[in-house]
N, C-alpha and C positions, 0 to 999 in steps of 0.2 A: 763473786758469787753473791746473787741475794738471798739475806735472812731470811725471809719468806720462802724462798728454798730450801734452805738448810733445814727449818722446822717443820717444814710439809715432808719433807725425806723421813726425817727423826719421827714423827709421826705415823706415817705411813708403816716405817720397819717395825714399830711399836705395836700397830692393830695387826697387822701383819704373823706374827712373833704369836702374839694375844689370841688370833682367831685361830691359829693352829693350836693353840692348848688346850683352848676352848672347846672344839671340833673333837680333839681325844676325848675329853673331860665330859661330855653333854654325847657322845656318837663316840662310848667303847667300839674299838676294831675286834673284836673277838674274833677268837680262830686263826689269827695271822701269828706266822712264826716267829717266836721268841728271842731265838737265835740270832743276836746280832753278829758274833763273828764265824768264823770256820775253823776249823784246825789250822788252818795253813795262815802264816802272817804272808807271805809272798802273794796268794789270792786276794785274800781284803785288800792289799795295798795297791793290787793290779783294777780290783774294782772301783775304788775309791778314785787311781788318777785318772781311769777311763772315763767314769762320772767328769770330773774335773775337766776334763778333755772334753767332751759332747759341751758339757755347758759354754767353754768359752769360744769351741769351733760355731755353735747355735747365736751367741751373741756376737762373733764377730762378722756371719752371714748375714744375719739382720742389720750391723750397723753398717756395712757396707750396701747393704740396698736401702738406701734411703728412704722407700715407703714402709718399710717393715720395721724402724728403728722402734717405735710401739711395744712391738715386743720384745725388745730387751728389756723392757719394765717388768712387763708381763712373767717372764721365764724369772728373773732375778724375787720378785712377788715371793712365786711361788717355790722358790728354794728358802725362803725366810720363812713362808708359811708351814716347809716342812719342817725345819727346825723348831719352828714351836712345837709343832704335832708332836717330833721326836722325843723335844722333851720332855710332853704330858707323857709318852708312850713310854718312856721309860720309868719314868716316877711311879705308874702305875701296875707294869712288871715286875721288875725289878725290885724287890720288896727289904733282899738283905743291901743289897748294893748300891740302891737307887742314887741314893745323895753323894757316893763317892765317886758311881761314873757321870754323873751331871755333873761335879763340881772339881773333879780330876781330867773330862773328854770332852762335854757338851761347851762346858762356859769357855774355855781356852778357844776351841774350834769355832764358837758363835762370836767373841770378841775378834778373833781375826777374821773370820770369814762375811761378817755382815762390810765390815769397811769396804772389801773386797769386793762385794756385790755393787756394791755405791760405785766405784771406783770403774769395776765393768759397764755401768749405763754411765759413767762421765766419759769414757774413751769410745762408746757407742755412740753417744750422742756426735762429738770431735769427728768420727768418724764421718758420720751423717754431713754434717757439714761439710766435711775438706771434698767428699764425693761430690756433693752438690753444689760444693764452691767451683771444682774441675768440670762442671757439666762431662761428667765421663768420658772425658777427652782423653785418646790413650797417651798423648806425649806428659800432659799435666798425673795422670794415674800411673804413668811410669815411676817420676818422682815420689810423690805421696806413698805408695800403698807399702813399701818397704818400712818408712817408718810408723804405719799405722800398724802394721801385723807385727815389728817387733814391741809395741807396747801393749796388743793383744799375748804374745809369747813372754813377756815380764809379769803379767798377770798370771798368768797358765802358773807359770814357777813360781810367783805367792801364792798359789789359791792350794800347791801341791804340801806344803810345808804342813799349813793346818791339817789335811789328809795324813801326810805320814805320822804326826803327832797323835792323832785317834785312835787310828790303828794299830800303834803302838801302845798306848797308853791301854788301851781296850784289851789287847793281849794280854798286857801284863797283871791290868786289875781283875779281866777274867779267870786269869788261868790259876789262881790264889784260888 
C-alpha cells in the first residue's frame, strides 16, 4: 500500500469527521428529536444491526458492480461525516451527560468503526477488481463470489460489535 494513500485516507476521514461538527456547530438542527434511545434495549439494538446491515449489503452491491465501486467511498464519507455531526450533536444537547456519552459511546464506536469503514472500501475495491479480473464469466464468478461475500459477512460481524457496545453502553449511561 502506498503512503500517499494511507495519508490521503487519514486525511480525508479527518475533514470528513471535521465537517460534520462543523455543519452542527455553524447549522444548529433545532427541532430534531433529542431522544437518542427508546425504552426498549432489543429495539435500538435491532435498529442499529439493520443500519449495519443496509450499509454493508449497499457497499457490497456497488463493489460488485464495477462501475459503481465510487460509491462505496461516497456511502463510507458520509457515515464519518455523520459521526462528526453526532458528535457536535450531542456535545450540544446533552448538557449534564455530554462528555460521558462521547467519551464512554462515541469514542469507543468511532475508533472501531472508522477502521472498519477503511476496511469496507479495501474489500470493495478487491471486489471491483476480482469482478473485472473474471470479465463476469459465470464459471470464473462461481469461484470468487463465495469468498468475496464471506469477507463482506466478517465485516457485517465487526461493524455489529461496536453497535452492540453503544447500545448498550447508551442504556446504561442513560437510564442513571
Amino acid at each position: 500500500m502506498n503512503v500517499k494513500m494511507i495519508v490521503f485516507a487519514a486525511l480525508s476521514f479527518i475533514f470528513l469527521f471535521s465537517a460534520g461538527v462543523f455543519t452542527e456547530i455553524f447549522l444548529p438542527s433545532e427541532g430534531f428529536n433529542t431522544n437518542i434511545i427508546s425504552d426498549s434495549l432489543t429495539y435500538d439494538l435491532m435498529c442499529y444491526l439493520k443500519e449495519d446491515f443496509i450499509l454493508v449489503t449497499a457497499m457490497m452491491i456497488a463493489g460488485f458492480s464495477v462501475i459503481m465501486f465510487p460509491l462505496t467511498i461516497i456511502i463510507a464519507g458520509s457515515k464519518i461525516f455523520s459521526l462528526g455531526f453526532s458528535t457536535a450533536f450531542l456535545l450540544t444537547r446533552l448538557k449534564s451527560n455530554a462528555f460521558l456519552v462521547i467519551t464512554a459511546v462515541l469514542l469507543p464506536r468511532n475508533l472501531l468503526k472508522l477502521p472498519l469503514y477503511a476496511l469496507l472500501i479495501l474489500i470493495s475495491f478487491d471486489t471491483s477488481k476480482e469482478m473485472k479480473k473474471t470479465c463476469f464469466s459465470p464459471p470464473a464468478v462461481k469461484k470468487v463470489v463465495p469468498r468475496l461475500i464471506s469477507r463482506y459477512l466478517i465485516c457485517l460481524g465487526l461493524l455489529t460489535i461496536p453497535s452492540i457496545l453503544e447500545v448498550v453502553l447508551l442504556h446504561i449511561i442513560l437510564s442513571q
